[in-house]
mmCIF file as gemmi writes it, N, C-alpha and C atoms, coordinates in Angstrom:
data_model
loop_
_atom_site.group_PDB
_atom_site.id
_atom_site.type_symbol
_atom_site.label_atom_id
_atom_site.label_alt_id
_atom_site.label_comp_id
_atom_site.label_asym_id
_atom_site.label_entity_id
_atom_site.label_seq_id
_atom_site.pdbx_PDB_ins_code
_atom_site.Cartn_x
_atom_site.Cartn_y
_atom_site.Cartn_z
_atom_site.occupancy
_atom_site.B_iso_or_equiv
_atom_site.pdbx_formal_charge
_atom_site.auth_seq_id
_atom_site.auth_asym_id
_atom_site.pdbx_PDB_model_num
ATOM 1 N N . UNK Axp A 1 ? -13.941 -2.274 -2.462 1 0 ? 1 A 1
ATOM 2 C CA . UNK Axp A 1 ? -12.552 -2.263 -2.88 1 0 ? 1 A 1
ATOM 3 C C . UNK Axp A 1 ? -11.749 -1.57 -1.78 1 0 ? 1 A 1
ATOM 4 N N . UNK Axp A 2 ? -10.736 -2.304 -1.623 1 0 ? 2 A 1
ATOM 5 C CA . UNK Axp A 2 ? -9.853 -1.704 -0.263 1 0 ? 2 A 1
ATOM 6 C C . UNK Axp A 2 ? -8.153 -1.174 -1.169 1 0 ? 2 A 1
ATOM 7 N N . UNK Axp A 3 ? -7.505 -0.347 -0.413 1 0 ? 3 A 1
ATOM 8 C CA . UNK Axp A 3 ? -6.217 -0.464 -0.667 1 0 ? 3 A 1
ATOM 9 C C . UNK Axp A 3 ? -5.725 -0.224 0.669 1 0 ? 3 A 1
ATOM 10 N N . UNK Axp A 4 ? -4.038 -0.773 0.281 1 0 ? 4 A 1
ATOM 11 C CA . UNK Axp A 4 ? -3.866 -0.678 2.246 1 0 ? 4 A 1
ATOM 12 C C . UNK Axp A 4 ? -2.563 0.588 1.748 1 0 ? 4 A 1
ATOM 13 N N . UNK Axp A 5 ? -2.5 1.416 2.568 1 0 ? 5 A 1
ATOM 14 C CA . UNK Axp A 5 ? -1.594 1.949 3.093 1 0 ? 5 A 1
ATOM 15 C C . UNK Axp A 5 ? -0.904 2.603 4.381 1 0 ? 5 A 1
ATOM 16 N N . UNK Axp A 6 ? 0.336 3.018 3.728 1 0 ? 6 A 1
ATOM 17 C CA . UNK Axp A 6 ? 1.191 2.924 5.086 1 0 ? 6 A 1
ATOM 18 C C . UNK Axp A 6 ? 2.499 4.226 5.296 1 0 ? 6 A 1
ATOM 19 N N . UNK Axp A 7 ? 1.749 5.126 4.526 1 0 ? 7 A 1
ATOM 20 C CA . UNK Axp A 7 ? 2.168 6.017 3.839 1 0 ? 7 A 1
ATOM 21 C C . UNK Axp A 7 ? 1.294 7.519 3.879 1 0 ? 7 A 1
ATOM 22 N N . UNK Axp A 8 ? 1.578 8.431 2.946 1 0 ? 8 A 1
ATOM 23 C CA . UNK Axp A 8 ? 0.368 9.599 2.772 1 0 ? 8 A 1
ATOM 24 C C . UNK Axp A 8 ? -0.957 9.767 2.398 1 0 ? 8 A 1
ATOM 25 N N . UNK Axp A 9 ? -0.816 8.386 1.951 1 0 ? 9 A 1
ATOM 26 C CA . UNK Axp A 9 ? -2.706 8.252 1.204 1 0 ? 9 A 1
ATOM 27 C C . UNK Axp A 9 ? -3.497 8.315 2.848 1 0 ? 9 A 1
ATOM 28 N N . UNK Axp A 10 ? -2.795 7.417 3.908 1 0 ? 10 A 1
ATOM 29 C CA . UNK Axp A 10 ? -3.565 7.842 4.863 1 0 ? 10 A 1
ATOM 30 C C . UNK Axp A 10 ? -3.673 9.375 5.281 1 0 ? 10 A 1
ATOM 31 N N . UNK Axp A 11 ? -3.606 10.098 5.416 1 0 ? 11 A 1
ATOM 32 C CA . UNK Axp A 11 ? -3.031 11.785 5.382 1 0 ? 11 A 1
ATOM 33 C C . UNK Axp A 11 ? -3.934 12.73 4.086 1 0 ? 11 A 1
ATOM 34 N N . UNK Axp A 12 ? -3.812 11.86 2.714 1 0 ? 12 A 1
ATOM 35 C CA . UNK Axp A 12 ? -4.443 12.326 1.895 1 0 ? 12 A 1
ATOM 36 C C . UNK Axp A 12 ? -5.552 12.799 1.678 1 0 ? 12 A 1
ATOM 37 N N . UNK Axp A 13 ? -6.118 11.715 1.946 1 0 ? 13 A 1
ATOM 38 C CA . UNK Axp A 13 ? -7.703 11.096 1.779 1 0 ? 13 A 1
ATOM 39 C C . UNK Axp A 13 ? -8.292 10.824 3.656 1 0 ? 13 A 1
ATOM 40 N N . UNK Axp A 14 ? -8.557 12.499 4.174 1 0 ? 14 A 1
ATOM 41 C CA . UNK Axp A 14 ? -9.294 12.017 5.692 1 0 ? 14 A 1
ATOM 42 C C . UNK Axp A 14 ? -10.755 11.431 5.442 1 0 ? 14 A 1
ATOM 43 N N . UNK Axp A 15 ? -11.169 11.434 4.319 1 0 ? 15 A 1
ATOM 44 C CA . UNK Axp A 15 ? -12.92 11.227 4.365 1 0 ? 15 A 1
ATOM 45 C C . UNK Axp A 15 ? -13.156 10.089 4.215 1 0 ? 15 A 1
ATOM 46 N N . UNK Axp A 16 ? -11.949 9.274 3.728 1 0 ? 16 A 1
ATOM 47 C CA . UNK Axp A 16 ? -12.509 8.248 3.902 1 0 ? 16 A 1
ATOM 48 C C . UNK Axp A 16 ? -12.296 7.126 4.285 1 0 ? 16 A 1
ATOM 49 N N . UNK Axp A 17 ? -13.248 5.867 4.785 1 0 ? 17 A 1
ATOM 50 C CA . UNK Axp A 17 ? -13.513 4.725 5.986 1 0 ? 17 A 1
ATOM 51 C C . UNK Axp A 17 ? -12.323 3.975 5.938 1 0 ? 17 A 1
ATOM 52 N N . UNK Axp A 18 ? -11.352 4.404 7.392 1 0 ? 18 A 1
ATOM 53 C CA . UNK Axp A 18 ? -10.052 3.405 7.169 1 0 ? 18 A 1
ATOM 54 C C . UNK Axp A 18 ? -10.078 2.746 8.702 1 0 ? 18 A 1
ATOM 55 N N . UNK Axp A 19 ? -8.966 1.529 8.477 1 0 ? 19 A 1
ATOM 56 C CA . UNK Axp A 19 ? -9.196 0.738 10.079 1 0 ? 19 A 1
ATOM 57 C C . UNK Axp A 19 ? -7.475 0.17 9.829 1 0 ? 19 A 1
ATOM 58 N N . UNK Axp A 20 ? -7.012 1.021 11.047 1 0 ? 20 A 1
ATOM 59 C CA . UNK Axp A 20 ? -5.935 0.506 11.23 1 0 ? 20 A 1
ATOM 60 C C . UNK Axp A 20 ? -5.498 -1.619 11.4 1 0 ? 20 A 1
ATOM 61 N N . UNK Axp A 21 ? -4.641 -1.281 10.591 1 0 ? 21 A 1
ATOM 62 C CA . UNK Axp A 21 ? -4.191 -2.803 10.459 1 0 ? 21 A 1
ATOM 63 C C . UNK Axp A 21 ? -2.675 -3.336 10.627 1 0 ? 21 A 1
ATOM 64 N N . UNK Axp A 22 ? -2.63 -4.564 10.845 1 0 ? 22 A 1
ATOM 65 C CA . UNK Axp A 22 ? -1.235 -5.09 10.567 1 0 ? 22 A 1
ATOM 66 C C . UNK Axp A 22 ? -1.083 -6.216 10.464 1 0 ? 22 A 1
ATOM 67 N N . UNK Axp A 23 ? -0.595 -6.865 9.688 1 0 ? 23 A 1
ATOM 68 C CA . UNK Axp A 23 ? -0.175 -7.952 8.888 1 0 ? 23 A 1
ATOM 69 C C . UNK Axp A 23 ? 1.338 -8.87 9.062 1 0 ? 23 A 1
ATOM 70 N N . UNK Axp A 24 ? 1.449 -10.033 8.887 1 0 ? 24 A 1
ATOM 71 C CA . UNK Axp A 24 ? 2.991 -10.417 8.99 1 0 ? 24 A 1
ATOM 72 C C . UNK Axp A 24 ? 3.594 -10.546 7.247 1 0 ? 24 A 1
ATOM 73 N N . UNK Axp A 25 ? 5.027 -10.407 6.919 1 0 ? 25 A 1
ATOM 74 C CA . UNK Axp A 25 ? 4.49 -10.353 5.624 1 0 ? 25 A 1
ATOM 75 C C . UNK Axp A 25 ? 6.323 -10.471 4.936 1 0 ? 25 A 1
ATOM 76 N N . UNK Axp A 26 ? 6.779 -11.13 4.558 1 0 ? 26 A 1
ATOM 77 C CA . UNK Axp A 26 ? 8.291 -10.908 3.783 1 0 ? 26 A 1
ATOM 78 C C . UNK Axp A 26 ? 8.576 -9.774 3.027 1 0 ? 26 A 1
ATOM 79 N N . UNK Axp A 27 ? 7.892 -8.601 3.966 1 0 ? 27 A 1
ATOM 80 C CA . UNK Axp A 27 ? 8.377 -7.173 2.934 1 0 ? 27 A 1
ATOM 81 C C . UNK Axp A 27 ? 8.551 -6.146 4.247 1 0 ? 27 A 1
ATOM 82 N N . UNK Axp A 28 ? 9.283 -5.381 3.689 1 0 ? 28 A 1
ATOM 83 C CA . UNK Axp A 28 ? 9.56 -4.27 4.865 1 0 ? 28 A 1
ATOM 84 C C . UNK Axp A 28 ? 9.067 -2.47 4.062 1 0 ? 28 A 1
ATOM 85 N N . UNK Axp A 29 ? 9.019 -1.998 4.849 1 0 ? 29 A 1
ATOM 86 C CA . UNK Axp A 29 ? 8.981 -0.295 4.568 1 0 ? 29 A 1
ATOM 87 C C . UNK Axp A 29 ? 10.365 -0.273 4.445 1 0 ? 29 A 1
ATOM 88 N N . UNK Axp A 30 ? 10.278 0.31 3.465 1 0 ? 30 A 1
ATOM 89 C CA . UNK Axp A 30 ? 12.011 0.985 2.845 1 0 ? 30 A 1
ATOM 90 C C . UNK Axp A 30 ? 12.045 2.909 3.05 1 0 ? 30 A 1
ATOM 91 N N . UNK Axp A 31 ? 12.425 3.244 3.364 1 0 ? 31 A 1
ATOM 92 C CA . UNK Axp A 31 ? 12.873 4.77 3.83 1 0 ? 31 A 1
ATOM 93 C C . UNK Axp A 31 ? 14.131 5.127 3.556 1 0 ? 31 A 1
ATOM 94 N N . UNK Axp A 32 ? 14.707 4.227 2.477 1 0 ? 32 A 1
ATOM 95 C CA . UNK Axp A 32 ? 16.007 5.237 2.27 1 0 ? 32 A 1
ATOM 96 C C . UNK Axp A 32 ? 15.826 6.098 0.797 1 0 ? 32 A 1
ATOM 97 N N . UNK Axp A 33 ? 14.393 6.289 0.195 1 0 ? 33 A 1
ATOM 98 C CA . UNK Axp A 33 ? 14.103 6.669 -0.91 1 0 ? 33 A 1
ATOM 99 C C . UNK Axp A 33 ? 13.679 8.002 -0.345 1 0 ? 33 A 1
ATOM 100 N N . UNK Axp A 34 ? 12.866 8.886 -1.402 1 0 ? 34 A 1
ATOM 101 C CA . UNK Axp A 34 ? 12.195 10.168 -1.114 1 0 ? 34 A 1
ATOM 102 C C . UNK Axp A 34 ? 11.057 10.158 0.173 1 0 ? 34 A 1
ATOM 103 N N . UNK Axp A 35 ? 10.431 8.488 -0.655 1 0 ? 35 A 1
ATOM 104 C CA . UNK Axp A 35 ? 8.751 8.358 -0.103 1 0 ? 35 A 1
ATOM 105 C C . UNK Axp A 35 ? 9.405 7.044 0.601 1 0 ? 35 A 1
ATOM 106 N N . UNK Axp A 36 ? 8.156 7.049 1.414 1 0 ? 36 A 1
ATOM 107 C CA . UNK Axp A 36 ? 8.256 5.084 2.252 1 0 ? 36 A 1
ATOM 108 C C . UNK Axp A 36 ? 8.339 4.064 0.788 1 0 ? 36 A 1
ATOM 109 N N . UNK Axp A 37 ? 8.751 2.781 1.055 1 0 ? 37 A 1
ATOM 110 C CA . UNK Axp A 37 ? 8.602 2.29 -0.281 1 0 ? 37 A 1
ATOM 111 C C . UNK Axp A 37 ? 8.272 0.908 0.114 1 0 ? 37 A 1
ATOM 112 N N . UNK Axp A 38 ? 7.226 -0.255 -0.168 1 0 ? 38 A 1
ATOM 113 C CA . UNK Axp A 38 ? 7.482 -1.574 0.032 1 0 ? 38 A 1
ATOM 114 C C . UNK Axp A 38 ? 8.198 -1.912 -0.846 1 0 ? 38 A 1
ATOM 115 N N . UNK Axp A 39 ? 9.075 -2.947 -0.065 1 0 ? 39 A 1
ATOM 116 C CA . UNK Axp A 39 ? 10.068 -3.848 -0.545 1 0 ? 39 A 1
ATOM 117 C C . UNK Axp A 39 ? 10.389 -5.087 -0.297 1 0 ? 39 A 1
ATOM 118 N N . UNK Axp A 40 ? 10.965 -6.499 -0.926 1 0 ? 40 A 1
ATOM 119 C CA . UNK Axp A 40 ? 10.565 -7.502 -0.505 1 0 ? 40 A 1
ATOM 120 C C . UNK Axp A 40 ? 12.309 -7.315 0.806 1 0 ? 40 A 1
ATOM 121 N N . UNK Axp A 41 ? 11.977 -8.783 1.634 1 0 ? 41 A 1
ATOM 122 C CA . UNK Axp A 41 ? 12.464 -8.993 2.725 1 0 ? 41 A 1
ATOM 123 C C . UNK Axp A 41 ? 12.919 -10.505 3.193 1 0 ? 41 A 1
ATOM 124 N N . UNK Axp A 42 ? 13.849 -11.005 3.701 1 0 ? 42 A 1
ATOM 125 C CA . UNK Axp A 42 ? 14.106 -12.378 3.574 1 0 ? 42 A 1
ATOM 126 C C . UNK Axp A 42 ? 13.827 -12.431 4.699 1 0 ? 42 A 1
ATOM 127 N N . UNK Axp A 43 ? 13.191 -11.343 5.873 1 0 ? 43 A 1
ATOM 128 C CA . UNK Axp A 43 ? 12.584 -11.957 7.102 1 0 ? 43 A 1
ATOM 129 C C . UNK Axp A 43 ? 11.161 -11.733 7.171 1 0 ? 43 A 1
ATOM 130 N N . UNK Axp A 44 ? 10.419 -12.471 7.873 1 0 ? 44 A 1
ATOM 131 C CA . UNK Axp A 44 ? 8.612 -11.525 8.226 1 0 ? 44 A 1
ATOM 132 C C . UNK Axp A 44 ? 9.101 -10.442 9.294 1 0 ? 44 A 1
ATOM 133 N N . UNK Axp A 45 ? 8.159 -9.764 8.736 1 0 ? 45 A 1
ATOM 134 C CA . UNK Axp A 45 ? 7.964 -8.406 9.315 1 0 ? 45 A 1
ATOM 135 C C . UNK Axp A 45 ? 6.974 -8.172 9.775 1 0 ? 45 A 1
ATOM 136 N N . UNK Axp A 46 ? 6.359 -7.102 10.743 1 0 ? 46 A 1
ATOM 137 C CA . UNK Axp A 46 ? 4.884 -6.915 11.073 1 0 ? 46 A 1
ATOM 138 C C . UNK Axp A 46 ? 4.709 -5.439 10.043 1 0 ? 46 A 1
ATOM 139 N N . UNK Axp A 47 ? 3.729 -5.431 9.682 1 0 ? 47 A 1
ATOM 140 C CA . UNK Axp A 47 ? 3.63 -4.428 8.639 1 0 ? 47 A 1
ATOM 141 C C . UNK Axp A 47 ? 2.365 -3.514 8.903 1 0 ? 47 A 1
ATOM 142 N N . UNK Axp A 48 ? 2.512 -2.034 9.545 1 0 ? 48 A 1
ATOM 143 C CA . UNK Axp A 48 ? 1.319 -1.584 10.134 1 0 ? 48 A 1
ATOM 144 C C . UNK Axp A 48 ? 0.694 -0.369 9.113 1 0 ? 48 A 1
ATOM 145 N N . UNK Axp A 49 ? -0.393 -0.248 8.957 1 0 ? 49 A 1
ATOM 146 C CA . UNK Axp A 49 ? -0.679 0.504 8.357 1 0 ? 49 A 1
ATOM 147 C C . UNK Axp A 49 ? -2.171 0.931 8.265 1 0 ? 49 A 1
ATOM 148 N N . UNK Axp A 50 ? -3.154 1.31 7.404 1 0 ? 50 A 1
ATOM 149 C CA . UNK Axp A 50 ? -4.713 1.19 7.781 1 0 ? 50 A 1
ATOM 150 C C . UNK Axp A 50 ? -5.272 0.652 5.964 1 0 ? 50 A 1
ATOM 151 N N . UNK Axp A 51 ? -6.095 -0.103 6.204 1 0 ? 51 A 1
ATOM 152 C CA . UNK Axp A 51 ? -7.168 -0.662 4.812 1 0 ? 51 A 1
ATOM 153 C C . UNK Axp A 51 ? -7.915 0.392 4.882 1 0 ? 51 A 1
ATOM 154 N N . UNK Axp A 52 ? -8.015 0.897 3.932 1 0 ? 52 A 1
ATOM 155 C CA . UNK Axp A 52 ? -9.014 2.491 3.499 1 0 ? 52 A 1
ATOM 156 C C . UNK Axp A 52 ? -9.938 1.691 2.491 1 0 ? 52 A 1
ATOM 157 N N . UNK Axp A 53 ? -10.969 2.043 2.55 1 0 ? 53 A 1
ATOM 158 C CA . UNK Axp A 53 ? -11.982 1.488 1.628 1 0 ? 53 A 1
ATOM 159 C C . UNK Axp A 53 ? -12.095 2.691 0.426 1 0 ? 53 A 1
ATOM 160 N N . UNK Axp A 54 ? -12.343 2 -0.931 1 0 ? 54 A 1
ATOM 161 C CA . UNK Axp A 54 ? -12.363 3.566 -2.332 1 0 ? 54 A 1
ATOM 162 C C . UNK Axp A 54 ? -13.266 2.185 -2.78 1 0 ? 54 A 1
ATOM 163 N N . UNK Axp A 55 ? -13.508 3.823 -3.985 1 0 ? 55 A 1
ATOM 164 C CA . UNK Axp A 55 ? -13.605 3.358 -5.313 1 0 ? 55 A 1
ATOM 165 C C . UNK Axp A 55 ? -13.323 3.383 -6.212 1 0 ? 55 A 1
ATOM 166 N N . UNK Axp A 56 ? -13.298 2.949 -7.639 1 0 ? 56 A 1
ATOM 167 C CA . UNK Axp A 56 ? -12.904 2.766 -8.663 1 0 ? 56 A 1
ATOM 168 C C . UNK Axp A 56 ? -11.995 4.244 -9.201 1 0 ? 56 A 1
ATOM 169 N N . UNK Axp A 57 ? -12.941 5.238 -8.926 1 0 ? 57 A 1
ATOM 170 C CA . UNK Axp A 57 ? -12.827 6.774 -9.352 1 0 ? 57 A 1
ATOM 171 C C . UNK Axp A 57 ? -11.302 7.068 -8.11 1 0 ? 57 A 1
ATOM 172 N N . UNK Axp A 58 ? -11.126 6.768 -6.645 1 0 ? 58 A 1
ATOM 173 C CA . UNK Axp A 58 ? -10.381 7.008 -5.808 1 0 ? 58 A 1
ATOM 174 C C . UNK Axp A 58 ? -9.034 6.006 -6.46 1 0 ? 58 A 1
ATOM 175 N N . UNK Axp A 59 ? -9.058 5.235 -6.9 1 0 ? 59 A 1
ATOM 176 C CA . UNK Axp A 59 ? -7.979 4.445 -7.138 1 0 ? 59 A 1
ATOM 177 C C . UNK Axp A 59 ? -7.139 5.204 -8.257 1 0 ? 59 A 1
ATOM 178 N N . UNK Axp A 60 ? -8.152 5.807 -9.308 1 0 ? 60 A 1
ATOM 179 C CA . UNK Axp A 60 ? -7.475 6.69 -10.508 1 0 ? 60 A 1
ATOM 180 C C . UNK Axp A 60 ? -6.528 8.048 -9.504 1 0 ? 60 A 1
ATOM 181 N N . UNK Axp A 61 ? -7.15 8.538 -8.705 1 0 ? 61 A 1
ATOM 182 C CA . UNK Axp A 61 ? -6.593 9.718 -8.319 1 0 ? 61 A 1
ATOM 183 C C . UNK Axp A 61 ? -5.825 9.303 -7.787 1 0 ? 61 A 1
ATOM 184 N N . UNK Axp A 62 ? -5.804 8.283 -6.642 1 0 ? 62 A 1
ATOM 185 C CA . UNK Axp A 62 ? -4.188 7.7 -6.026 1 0 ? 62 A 1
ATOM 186 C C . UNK Axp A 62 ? -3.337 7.368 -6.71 1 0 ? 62 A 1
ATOM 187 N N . UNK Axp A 63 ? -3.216 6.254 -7.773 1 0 ? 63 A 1
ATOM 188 C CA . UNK Axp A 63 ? -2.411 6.474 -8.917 1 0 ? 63 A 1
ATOM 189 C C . UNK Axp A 63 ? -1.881 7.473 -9.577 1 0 ? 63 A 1
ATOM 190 N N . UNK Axp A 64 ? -2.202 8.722 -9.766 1 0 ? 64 A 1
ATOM 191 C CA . UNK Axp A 64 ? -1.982 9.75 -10.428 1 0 ? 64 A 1
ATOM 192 C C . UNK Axp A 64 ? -0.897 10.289 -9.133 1 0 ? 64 A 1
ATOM 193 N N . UNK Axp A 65 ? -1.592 10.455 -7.608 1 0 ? 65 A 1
ATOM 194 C CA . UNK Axp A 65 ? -0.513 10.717 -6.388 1 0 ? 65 A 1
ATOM 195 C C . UNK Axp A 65 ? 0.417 10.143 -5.982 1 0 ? 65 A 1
ATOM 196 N N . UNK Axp A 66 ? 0.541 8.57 -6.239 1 0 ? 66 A 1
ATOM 197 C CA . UNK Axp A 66 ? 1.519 8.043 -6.387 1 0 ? 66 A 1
ATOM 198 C C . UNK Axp A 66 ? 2.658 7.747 -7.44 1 0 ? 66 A 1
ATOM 199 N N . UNK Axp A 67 ? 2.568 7.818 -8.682 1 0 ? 67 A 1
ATOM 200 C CA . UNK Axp A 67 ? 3.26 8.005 -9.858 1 0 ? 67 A 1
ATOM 201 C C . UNK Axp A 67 ? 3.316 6.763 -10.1 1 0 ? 67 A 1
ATOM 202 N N . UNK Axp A 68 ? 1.786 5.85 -9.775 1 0 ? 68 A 1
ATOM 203 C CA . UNK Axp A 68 ? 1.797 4.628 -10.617 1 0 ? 68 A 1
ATOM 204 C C . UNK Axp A 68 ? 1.625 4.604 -12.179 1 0 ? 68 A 1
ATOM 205 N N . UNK Axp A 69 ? 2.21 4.302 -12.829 1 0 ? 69 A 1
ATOM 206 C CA . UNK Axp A 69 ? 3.466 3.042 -12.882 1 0 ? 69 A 1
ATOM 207 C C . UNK Axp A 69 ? 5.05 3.2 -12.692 1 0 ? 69 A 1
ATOM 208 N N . UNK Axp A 70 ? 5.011 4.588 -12.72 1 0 ? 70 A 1
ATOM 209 C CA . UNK Axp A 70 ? 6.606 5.018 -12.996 1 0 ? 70 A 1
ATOM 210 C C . UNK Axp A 70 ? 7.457 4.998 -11.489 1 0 ? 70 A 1
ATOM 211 N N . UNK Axp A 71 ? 6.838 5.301 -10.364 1 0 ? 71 A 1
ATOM 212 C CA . UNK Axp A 71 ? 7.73 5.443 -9.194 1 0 ? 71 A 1
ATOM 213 C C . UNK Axp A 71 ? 7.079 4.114 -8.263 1 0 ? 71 A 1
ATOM 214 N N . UNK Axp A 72 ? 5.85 3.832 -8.291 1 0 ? 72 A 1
ATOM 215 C CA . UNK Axp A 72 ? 5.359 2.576 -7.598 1 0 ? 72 A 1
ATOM 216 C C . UNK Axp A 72 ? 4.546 1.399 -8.403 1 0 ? 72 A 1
ATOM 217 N N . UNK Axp A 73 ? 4.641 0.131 -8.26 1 0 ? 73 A 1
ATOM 218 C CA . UNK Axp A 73 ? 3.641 -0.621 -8.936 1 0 ? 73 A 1
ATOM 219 C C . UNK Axp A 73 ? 2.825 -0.986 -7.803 1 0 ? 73 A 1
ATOM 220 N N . UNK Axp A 74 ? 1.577 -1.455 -8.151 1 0 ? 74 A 1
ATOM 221 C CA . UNK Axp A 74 ? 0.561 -1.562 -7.376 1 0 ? 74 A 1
ATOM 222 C C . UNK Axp A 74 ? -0.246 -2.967 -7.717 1 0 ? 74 A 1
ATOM 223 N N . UNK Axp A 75 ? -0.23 -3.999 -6.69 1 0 ? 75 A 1
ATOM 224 C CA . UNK Axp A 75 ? -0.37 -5.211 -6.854 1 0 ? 75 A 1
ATOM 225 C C . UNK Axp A 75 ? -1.31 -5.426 -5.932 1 0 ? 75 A 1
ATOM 226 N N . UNK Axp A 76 ? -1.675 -6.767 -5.775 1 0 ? 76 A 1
ATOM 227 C CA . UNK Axp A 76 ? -2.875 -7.146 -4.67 1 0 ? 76 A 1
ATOM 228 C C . UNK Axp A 76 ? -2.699 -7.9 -3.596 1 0 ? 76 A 1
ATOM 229 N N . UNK Axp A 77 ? -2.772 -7.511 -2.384 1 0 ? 77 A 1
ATOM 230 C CA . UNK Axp A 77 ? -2.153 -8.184 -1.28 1 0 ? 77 A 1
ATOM 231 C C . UNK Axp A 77 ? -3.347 -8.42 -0.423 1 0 ? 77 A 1
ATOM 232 N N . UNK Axp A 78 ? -2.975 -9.765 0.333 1 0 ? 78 A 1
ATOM 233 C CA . UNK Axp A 78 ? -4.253 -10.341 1.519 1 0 ? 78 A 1
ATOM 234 C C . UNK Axp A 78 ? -3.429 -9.633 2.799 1 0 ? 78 A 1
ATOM 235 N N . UNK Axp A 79 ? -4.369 -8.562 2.943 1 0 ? 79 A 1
ATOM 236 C CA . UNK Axp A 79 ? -4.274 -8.205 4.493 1 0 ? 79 A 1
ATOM 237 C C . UNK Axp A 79 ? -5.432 -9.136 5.922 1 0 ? 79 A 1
ATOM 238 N N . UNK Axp A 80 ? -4.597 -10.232 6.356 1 0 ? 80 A 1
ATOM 239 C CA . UNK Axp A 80 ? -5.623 -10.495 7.649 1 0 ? 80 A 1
ATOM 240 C C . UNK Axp A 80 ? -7.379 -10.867 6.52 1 0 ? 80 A 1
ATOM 241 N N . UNK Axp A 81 ? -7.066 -11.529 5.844 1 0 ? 81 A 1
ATOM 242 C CA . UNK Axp A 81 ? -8.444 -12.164 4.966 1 0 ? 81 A 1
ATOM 243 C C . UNK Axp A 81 ? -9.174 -11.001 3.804 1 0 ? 81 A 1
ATOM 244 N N . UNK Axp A 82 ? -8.797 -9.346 3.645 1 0 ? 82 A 1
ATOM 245 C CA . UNK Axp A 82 ? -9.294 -9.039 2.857 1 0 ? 82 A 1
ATOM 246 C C . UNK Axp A 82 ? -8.243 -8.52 2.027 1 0 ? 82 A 1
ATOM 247 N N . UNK Axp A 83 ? -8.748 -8.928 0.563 1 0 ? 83 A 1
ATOM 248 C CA . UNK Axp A 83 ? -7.651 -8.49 -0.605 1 0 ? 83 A 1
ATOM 249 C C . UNK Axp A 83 ? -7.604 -6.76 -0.85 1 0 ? 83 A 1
ATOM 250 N N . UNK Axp A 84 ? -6.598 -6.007 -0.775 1 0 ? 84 A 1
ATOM 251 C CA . UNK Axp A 84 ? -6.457 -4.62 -0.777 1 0 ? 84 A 1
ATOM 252 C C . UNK Axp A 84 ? -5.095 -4.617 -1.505 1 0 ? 84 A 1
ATOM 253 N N . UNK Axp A 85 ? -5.931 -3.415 -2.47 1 0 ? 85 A 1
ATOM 254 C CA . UNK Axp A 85 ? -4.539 -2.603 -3.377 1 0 ? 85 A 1
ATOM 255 C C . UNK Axp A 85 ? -2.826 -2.36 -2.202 1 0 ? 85 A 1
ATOM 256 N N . UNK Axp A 86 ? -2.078 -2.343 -2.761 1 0 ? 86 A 1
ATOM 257 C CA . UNK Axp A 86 ? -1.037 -2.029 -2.166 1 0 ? 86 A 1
ATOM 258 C C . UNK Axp A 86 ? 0.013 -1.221 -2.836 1 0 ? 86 A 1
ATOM 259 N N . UNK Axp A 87 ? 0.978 -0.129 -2.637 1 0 ? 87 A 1
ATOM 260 C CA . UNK Axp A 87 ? 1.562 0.08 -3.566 1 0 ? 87 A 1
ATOM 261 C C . UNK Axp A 87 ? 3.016 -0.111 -3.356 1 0 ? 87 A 1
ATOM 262 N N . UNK Axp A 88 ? 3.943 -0.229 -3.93 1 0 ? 88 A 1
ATOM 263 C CA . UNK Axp A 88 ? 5.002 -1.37 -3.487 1 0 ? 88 A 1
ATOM 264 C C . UNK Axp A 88 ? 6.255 -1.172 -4.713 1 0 ? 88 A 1
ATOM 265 N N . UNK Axp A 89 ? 7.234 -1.345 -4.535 1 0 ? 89 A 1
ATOM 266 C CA . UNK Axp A 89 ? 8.472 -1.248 -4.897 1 0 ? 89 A 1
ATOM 267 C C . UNK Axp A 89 ? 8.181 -1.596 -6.436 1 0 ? 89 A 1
ATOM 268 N N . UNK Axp A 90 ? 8.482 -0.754 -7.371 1 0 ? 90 A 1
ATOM 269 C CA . UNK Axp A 90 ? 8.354 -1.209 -9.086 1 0 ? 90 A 1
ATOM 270 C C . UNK Axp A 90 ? 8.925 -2.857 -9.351 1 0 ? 90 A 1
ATOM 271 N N . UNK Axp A 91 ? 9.609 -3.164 -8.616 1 0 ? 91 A 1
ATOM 272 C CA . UNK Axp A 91 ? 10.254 -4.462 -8.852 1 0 ? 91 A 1
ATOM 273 C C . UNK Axp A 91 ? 9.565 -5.911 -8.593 1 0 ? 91 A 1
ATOM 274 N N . UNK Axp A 92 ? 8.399 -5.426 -7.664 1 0 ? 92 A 1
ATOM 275 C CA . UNK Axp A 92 ? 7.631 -6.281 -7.037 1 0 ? 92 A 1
ATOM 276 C C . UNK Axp A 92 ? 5.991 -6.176 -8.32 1 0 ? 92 A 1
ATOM 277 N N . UNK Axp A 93 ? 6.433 -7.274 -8.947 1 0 ? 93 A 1
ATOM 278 C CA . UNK Axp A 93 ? 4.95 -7.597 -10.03 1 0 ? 93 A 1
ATOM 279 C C . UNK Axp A 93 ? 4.281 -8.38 -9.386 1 0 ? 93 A 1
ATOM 280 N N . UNK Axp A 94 ? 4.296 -9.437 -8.311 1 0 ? 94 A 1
ATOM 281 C CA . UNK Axp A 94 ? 2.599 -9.714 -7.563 1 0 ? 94 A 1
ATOM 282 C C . UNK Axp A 94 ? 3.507 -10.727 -6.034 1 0 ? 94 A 1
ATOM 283 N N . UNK Axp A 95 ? 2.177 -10.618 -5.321 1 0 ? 95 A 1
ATOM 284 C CA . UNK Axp A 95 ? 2.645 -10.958 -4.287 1 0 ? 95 A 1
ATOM 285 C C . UNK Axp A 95 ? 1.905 -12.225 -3.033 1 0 ? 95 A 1
């Protein structure tokens, strides 16, 4: 199980196996909020960030650090052929 981020989870979590990535993608990093935020985009964007590999147990605790459901929703995105969690603008239900 992968999730990608682009944000503090990289920062969070040093222990564990991540590989910088980037993707083309109709969403941008939004920064006019507290936190980075994905958001959708009417242009492609290159979108950089790293696929961190978890598990089941790591996904509960990121959720809890991210304030999924209330400040981010978290949907499933193809990074470059592998499917990874993402966490992404509440407005955005799948992608």
């Amino acid at each position: 199980m992968y999730i990608f981020s682009y944000g503090s989870l990289t920062t969070k979590f040093p222990n564990k196996n991540k590989a910088p990535v980037k993707f083309e993608a109709y969403l941008e990093i939004n920064y006019d909020n507290m936190f980075p935020m994905i958001s959708r985009s009417n242009i492609k964007n290159i979108i950089s960030g790293f696929l961190i590999e978890i598990n089941p147990s790591d996904l509960e605790i990121m959720d809890a650090y991210e304030g999924y459901p209330d400040i981010y929703n978290r949907v499933i995105i193809d990074v470059n052929g592998i499917d990874a969690w993402i966490y992404v603008s509440p407005d955005i239900v799948s992608l």
